[in-house]
C-alpha positions in Angstrom: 0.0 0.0 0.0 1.5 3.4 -0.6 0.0 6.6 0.9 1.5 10.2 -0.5 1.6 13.1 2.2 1.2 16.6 1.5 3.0 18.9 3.9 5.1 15.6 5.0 8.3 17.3 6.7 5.8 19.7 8.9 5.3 19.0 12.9 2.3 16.7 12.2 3.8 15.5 8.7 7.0 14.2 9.9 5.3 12.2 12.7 2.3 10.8 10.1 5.4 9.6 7.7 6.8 7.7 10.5 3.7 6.2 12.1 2.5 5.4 8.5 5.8 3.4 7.9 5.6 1.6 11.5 2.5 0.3 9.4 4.2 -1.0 6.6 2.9 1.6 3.7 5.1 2.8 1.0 5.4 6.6 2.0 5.7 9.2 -0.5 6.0 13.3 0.6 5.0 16.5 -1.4 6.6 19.5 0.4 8.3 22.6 -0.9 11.6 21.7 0.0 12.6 18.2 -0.5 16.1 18.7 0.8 14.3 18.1 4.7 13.5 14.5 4.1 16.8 12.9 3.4 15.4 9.0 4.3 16.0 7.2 1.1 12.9 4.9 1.4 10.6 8.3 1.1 9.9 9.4 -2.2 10.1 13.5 -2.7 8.1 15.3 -4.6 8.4 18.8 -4.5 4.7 20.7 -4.2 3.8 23.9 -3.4 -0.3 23.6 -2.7 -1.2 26.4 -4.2 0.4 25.2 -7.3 -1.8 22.6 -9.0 0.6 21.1 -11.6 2.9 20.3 -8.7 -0.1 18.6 -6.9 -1.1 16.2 -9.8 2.4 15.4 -11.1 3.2 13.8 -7.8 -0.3 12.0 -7.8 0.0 10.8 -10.9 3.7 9.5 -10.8 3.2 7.9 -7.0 0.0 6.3 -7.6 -1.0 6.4 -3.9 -3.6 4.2 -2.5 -4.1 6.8 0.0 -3.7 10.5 0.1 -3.3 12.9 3.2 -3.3 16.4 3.5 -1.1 17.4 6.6 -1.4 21.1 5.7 -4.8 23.2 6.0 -8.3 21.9 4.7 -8.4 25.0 2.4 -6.3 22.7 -0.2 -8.3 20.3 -0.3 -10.1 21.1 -2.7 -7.2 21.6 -5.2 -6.2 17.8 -3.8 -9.4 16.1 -4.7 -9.3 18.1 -8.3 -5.8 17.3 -9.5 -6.7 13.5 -8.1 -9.0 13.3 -11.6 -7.9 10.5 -13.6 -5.2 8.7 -10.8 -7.5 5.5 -10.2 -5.0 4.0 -7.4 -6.9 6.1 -4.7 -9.0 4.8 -2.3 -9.0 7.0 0.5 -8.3 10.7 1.4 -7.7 11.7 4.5 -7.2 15.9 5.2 -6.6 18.0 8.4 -9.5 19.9 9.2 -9.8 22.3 12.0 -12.6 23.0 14.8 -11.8 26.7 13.9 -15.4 26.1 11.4 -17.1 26.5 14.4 -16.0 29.6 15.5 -19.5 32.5 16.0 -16.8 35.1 15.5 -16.6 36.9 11.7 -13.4 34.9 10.9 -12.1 34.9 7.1 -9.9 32.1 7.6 -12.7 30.0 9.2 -15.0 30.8 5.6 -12.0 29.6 3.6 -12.1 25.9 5.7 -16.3 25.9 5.5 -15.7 26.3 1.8 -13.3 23.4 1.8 -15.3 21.3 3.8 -18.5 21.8 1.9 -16.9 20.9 -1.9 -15.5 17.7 0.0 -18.9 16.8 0.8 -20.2 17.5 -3.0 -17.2 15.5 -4.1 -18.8 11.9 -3.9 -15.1 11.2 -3.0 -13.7 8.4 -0.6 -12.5 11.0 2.3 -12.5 11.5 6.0 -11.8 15.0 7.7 -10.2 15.1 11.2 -10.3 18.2 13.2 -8.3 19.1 15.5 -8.3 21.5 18.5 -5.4 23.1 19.5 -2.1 20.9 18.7 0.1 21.0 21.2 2.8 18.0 22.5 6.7 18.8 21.5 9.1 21.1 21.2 8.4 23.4 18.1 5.3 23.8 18.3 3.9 27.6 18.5 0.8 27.0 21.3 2.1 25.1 24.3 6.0 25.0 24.1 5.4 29.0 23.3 3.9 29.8 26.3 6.0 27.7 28.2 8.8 29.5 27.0 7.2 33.0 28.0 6.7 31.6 31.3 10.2 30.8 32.1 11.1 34.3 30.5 8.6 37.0 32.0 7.9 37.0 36.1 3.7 38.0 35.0 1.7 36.9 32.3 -1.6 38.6 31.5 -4.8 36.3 31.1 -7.2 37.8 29.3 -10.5 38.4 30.9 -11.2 35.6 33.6 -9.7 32.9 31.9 -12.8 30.7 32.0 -13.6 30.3 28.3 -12.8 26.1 28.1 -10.7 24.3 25.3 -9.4 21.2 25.1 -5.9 20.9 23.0 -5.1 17.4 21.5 -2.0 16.3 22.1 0.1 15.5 18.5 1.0 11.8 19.1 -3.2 10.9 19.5 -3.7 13.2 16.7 -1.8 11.0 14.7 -3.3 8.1 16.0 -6.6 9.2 14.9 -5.5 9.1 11.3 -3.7 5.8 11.2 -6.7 4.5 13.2 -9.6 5.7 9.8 -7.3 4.7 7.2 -9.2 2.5 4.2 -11.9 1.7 6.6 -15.0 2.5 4.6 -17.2 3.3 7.9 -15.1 6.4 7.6 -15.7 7.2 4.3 -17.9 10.8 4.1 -17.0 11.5 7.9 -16.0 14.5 9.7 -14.5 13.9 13.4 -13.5 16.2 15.8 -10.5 15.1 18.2 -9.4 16.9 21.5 -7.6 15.8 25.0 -9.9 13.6 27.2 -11.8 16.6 29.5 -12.3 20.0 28.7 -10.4 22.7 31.3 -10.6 26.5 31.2 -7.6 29.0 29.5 -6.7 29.5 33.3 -6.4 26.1 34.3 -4.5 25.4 30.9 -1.8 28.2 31.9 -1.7 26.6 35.3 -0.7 23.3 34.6 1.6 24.2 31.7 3.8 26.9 34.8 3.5 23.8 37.3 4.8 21.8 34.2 8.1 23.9 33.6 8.7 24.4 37.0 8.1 28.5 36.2 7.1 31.4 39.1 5.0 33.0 36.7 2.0 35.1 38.2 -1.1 35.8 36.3 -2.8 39.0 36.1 -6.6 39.4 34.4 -6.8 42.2 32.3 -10.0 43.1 30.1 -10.0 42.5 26.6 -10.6 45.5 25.4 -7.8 47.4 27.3 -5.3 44.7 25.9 -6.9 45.2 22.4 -6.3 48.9 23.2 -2.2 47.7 23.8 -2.1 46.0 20.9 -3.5 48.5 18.1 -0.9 50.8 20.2 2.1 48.7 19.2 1.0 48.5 15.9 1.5 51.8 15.1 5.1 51.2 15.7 5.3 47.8 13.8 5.2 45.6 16.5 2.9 42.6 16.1 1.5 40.5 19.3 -1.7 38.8 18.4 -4.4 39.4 15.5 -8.0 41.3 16.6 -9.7 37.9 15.9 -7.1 35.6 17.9 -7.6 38.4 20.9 -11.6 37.4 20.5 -11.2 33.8 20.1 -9.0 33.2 23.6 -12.4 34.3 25.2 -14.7 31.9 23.0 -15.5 28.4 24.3 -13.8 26.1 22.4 -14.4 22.6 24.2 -16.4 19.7 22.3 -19.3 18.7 22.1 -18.8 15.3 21.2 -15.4 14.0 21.3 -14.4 11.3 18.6 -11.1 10.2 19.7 -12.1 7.2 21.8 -14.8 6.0 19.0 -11.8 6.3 16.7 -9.1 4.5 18.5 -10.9 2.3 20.6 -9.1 4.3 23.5 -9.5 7.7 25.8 -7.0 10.3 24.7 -4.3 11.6 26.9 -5.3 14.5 29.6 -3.8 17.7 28.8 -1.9 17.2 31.9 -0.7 13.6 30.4 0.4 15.5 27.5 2.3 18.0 29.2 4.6 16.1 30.8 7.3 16.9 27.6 7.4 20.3 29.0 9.7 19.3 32.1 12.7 18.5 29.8 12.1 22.1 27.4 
């Protein structure tokens, strides 16, 4: 069986290349710069997604059995398009996001609605997973950021009262959740949304990630709107902290409603306390 992996040198990539060969499939990546997979085993095809030549030249020369999308759901489309004609493929599986269910005006989240809603017209063999916030080594720009401010800055700002709930999936069940859909026809048409096992509030989150690093950090609540103040400030001069909409989101409840990890892998996900515990050796 081979399966070809768009975005296959990213965070998620990289470990979806190595679980998928732990299973025994021929892997195959498109990335943009095929100098970052130097395994000899992988095939490299170098794709920029917004370049749809790239995309169907490495569909139609791998032949995949399986195709998944490690970068956002907005390519999809593009994916399932260039896929015309390559008769191997039996199963697509793309990264979605739970940012579709955001109430706030949110250009980014029209662009994955879009996606998701030609993938449903498409009659094609896929399966979306969405993912809350991915957190769970080293480089990655939610967790192991903060983590870092903590050890850096004696006070942190929460905005508002920190009670707006989320529940961050940790990258290693992530991946488990794809390996655990592929060619399983039950999946086929399905859209799944994947987070840690309980959901626990923006304070609590910042809590167990300073207990985690060992950091003296204290937390100060300040309003929303005086931090947006701040920020538009500092834009005048350049300086860039966070987005108008990322501001409003941090206060939006972001826990799920139903939670498909366990009906998935036939086990409960890690708490985001479990997953934390890479943070004592940052």
């Amino acid at each position: 069986m081979r399966v070809l992996i768009f975005g296959g040198s990213g965070n998620l990539g990289s470990r979806l290349v190595k679980r998928f060969m732990e299973m025994g499939y021929e892997v195959g990546v498109g990335i943009r710069s095929i100098e970052k997979i130097q395994d000899p085993a992988i095939k490299k095809y170098s794709v920029n997604l917004e370049n749809e030549s790239q995309i169907q030249k490495a569909l139609q020369d791998f032949q995949p059995d399986v195709v998944i999308n490690a970068s956002y759901i907005q390519y999809a489309p593009a994916i399932v398009k260039m896929s015309e004609g390559v008769n191997s493929i039996k199963h697509f599986i793309f990264t979605g996001s739970m940012g579709v269910f955001t109430k706030l005006p949110s250009g980014s989240a029209d662009l994955k609605r879009e996606a998701e809603a030609i993938l449903r017209d498409s009659k094609q063999p896929f399966t979306v997973i969405r993912p809350t916030m991915i957190y769970g080594h080293a480089k990655d720009m939610n967790i192991s950021k903060l983590a870092r401010s903590f050890k850096k800055f004696p006070f942190f700002p929460i905005i508002g009262s920190g009670n707006a709930k989320i529940q961050p999936i940790n990258i290693g069940d992530l991946v488990e959740s794809f390996a655990s859909v592929v060619l399983k026809p039950e999946h086929f048409g399905n859209f799944y949304c994947v987070g840690c096992l309980e959901p626990i509030t923006n304070r609590e989150l910042f809590e167990i990630v300073r207990a985690k690093t060992g950091a003296k950090t204290r937390f100060i609540s300040i309003p929303g709107k005086l931090i947006w103040l701040v920020i538009k400030t500092l834009a005048i001069i350049k300086i860039k902290i966070i987005s108008e909409e990322q501001l409003k989101r941090f206060s939006e409840d972001k826990s799920l409603a139903n939670n498909d990890f366990k009906s998935l892998t036939n086990r409960d996900p890690l708490t985001f306390e479990e997953g934390c515990e890479f943070l004592k050796t940052l």
